[in-house]
ZAZAMAR-629832 format. One line per 2 residues: their letters; for each residue z, x, y of C-alpha. Coordinates in nm, 4 decimals. Layout:
% ZAZAMAR-629832
a) Z,X,Y  ...
This chain:
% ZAZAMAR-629832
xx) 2.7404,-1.1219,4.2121  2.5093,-1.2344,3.9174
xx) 2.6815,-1.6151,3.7646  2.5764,-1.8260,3.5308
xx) 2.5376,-2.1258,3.7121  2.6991,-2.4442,3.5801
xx) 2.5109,-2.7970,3.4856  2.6794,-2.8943,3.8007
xx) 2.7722,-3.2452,3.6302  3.0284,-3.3835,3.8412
xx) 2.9547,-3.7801,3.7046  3.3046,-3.9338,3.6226
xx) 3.3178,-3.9601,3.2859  3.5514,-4.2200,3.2783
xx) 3.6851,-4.4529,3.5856  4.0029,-4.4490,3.4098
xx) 4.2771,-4.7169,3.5453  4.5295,-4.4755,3.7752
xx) 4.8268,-4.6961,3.7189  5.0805,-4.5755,3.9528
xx) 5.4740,-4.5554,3.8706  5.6447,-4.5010,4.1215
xx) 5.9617,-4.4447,3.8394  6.3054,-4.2720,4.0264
xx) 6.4675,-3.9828,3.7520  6.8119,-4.0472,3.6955
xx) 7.0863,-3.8150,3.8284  7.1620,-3.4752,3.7180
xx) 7.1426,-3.4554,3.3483  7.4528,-3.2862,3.1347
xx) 7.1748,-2.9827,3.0573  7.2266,-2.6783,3.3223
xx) 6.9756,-2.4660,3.4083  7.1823,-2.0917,3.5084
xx) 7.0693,-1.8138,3.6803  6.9647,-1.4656,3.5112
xx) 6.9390,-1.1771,3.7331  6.5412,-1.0125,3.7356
xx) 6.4866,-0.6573,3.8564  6.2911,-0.6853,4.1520
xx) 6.3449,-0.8911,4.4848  6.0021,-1.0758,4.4856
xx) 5.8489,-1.4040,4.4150  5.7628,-1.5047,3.9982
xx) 5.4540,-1.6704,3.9930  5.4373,-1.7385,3.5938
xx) 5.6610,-1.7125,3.2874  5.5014,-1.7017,2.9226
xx) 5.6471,-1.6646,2.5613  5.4830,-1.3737,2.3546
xx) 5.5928,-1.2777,2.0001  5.8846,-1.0968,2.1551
xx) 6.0452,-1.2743,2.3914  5.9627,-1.4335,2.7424
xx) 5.8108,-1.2568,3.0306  5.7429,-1.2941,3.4062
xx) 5.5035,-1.1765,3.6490  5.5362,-1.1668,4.0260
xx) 5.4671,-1.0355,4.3718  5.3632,-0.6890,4.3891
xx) 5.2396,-0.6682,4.0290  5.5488,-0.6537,3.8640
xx) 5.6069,-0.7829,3.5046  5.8904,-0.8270,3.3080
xx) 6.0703,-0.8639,2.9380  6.3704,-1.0664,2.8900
xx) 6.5523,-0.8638,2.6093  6.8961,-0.8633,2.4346
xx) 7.0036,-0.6657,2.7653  6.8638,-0.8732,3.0130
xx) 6.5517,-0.8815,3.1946  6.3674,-0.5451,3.2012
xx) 6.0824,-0.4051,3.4352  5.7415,-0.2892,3.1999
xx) 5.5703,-0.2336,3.5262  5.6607,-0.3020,3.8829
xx) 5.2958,-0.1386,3.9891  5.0447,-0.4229,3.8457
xx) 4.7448,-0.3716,3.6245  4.6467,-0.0870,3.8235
xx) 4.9454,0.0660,3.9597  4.8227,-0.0810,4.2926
xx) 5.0630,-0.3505,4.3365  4.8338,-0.6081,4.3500
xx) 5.0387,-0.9566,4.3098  5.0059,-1.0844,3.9320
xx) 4.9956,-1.5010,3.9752  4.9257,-1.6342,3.6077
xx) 4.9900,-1.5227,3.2571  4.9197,-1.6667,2.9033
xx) 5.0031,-1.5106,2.5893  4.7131,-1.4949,2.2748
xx) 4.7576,-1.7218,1.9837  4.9258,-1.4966,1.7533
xx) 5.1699,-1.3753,2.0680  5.0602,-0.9926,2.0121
xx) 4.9095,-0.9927,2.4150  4.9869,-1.1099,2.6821
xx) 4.7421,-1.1592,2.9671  4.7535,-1.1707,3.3279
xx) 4.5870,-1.1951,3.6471  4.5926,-1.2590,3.9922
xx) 4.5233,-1.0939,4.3800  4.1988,-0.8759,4.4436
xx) 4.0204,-0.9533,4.1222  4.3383,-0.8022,3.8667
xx) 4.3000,-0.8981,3.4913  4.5226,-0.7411,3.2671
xx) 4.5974,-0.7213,2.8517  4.9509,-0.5833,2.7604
xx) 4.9926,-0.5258,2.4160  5.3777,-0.6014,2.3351
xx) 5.3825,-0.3942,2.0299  5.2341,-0.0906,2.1619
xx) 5.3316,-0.1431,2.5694  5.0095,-0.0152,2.6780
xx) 4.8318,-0.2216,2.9831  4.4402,-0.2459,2.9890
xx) 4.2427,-0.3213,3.2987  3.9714,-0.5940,3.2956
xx) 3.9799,-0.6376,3.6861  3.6845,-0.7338,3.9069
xx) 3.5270,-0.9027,3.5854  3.1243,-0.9389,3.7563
xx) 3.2342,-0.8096,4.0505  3.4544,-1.0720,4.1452
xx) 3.7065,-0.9641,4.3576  3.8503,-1.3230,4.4771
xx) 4.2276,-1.4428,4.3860  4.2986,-1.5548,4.0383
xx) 4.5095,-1.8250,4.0156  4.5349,-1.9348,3.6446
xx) 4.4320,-1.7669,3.3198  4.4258,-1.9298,2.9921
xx) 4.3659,-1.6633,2.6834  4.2941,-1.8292,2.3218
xx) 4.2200,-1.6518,1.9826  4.3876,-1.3328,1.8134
xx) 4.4986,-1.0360,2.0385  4.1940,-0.7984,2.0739
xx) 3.9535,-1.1164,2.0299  4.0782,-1.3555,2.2608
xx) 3.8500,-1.6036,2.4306  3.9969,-1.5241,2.8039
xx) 3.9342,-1.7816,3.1164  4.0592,-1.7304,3.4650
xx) 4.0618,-1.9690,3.7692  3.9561,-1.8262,4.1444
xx) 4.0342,-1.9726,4.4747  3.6843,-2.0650,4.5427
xx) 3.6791,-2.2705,4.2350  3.5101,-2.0078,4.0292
xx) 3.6031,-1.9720,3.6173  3.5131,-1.6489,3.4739
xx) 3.5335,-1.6486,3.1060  3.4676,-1.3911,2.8711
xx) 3.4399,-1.4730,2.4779  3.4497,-1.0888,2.3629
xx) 3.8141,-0.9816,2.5183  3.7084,-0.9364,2.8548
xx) 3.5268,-0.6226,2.7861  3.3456,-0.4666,3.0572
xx) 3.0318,-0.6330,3.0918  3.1077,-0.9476,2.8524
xx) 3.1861,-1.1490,3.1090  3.0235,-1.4787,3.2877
xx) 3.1150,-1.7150,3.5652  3.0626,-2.0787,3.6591
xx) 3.1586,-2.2784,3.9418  3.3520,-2.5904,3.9164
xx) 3.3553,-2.8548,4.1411  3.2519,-2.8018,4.4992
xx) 3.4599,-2.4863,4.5769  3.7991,-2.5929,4.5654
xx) 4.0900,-2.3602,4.4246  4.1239,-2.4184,4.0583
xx) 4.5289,-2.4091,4.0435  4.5438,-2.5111,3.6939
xx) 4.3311,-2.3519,3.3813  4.4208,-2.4687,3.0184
xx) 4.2848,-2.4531,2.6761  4.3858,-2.6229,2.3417
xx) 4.1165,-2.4784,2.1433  3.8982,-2.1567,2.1236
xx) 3.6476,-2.3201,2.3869  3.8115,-2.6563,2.4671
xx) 4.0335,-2.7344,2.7719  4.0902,-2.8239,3.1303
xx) 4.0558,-2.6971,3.4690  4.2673,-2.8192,3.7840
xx) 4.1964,-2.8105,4.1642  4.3539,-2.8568,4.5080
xx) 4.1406,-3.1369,4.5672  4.2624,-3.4185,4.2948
xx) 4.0237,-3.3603,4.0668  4.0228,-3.2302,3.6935
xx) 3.7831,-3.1178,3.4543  3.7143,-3.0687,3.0639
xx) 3.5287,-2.8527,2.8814  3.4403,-2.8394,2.5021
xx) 3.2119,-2.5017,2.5147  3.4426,-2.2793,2.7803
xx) 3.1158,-2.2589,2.9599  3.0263,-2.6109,3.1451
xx) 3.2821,-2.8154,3.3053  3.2454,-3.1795,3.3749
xx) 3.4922,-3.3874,3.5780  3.6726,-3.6540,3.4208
xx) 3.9098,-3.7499,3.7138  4.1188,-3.8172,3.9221
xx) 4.0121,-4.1805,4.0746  4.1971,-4.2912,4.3505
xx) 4.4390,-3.8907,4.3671  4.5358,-3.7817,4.7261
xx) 4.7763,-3.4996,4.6505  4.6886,-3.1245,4.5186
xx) 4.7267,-3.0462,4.1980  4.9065,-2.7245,4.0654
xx) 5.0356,-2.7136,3.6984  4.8600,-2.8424,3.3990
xx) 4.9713,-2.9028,3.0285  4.6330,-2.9505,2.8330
xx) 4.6536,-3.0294,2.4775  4.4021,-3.1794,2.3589
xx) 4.0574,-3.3761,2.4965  4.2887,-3.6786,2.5465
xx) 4.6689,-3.5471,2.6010  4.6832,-3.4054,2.9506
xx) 4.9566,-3.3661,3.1988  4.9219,-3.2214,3.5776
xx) 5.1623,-3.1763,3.7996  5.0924,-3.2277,4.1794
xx) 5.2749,-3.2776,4.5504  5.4125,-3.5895,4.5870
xx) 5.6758,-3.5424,4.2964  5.3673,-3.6498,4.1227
xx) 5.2823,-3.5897,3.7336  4.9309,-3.7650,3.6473
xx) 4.8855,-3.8327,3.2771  4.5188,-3.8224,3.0513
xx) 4.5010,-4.0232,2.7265  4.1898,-4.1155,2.7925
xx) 4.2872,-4.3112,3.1171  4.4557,-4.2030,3.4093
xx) 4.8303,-4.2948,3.4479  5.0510,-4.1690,3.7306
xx) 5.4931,-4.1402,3.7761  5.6320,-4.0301,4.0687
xx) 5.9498,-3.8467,3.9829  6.0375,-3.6466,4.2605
xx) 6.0324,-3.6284,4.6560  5.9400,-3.2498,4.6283
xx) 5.5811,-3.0495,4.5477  5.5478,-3.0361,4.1060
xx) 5.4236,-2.6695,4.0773  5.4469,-2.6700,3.6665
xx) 5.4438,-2.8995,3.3862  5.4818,-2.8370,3.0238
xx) 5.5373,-3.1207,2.7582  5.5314,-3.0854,2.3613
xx) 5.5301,-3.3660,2.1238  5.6801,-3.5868,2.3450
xx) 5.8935,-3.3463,2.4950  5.9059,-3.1168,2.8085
xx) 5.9788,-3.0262,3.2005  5.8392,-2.9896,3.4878
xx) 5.9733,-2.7972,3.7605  5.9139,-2.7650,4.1618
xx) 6.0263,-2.7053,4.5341  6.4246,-2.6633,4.5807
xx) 6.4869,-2.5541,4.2358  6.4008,-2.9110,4.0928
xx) 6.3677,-2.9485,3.7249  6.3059,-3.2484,3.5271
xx) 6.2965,-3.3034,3.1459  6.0969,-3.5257,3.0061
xx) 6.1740,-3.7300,2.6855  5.9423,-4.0712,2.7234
xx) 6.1011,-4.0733,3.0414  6.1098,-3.8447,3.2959
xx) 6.5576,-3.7157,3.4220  6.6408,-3.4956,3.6723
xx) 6.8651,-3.1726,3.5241  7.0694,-2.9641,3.7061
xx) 7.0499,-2.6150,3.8226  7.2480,-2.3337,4.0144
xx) 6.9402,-2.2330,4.2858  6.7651,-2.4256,4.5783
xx) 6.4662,-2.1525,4.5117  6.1345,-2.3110,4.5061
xx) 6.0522,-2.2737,4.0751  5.6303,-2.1878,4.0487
xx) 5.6658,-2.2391,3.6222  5.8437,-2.3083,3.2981
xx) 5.7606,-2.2509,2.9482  5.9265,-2.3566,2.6408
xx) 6.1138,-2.1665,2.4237  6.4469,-2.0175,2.3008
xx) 6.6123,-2.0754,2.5723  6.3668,-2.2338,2.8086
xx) 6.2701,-2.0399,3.1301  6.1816,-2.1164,3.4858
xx) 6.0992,-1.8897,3.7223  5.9865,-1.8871,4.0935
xx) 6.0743,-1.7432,4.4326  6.2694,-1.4474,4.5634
xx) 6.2986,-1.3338,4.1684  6.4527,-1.6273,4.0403
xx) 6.5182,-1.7146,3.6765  6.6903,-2.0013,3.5549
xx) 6.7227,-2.1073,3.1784  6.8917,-2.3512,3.0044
């Protein structure tokens, strides 16, 4: 499989004071997350907000639409119709596509206005599991990144067309869990081994963290060089603004974290979610389901195993 090989800088740009907090949520807040019923009986991996509406994807390459009737199945087949599992999903800027990936190499583009699904799977090749996929620019010019478990990004800056793709390796082969971008070709990439990376050119990653970080990370919220959030096991959520900062909020694996101008949630094992508003509470919800991501929106949306969805 032909790569283009990274500068392999791994120097710690900054040592970054980890101050630890180890700061307990208060009990169930009055917000209560309810269930919606999903059409299928399988695990959702990812949740993402297009210009429409929300949608999931899951286990056995099924996406849906949450519309005015409920959630909806566009596909229960995958990219392919081969029900490979779909893991990750990220909507372009303007909301007109939605992207996903995940098992055996799948890459997908849905267009939401038209409903057709195009395949960019096996980008170089690369047949390995894609965990995370971060899409930036207009629908049919998006810059498109996606995360492998042997710590592999392959990024394409020309809409993952079929040969318009490249590939570098981050870190030392770890599973990149977490891919984000808040520009065209700036962002951050997660592992299962503590450590986090930026990028200003989508191309080169260097590794900016974390000192002193024993658990895995999963989720990351990256929104600018400087305003990072992962979430990790532990009932960890590590914090970049330009130093490292960690609050312990939970007794349970943080699979997905999402904060906004000073607002957000993270969500995790037993159907945990907590809302953050300069300080982290604990808000109820009807399942003991293990939640794999939340987005923001109208209402807000969790979703995670054994097809549950839970909004506020």
């Amino acid at each position: 499989m032909l790569r283009e090989t990274a500068s392999r800088r791994v120097v710690l740009k900054t040592a970054g004071s980890l101050c630890a907090a180890a700061a307990v949520p208060t009990a169930a807040a009055a917000t209560e997350w309810t269930i919606e019923k999903a059409p299928t009986d399988g695990a959702l991996y990812d949740v993402a907000y297009a210009s429409d509406g929300a949608y999931a994807v899951g286990q056995g390459g099924v996406v849906l639409e949450r519309t005015e009737k409920g959630w909806q199945k566009v596909t229960d087949g995958g990219v392919t119709g081969d029900g490979r599992d779909l893991l990750c999903a990220d909507v372009t800027d303007d909301g007109d596509r939605l992207w996903f990936a995940g098992s055996s190499g799948a890459v997908g583009e849905y267009d939401v206005k038209t409903g057709g699904i195009d395949d960019h799977g096996s980008p170089q090749d690369n047949t390995n599991n894609f965990l995370d996929i971060a899409v930036t620019g207009e629908g049919g010019e998006a810059n498109v990144y996606v995360g492998d478990g042997s710590g592999i990004v392959s990024y394409s800056f020309e809409n993952g067309q079929s040969g318009k793709w490249n590939s570098v390796q981050v870190g030392q082969g770890d599973a990149l869990t977490g891919i984000d971008f808040y520009d065209a070709k700036s962002g951050h990439v997660v592992n299962t081994n503590g450590s986090a990376f930026d990028t200003t050119d989508g191309s080169s990653y260097d590794r900016i963290g974390v000192p002193d970080a024993n658990e895995s990370f999963y989720g990351l919220d990256s929104d600018g060089a400087t305003d990072v959030r992962v979430a990790a096991g532990g009932g960890v959520v590590y914090r970049y603004d330009g130093e490292w900062s960690s609050t312990t909020i939970a007794n349970a694996t943080l699979r997905d974290v999402e904060v906004d101008n000073g607002t957000g949630y993270a969500v995790g094992e037993s159907g945990r979610v907590f809302r953050y508003n300069g300080v982290w509470s604990e808000e109820s919800t009807e399942t003991g389901q293990n939640l794999r991501a939340v987005d923001r929106g109208s209402p807000n949306v969790a979703v995670g195993d054994s097809s549950t969805v839970i909004t506020d």
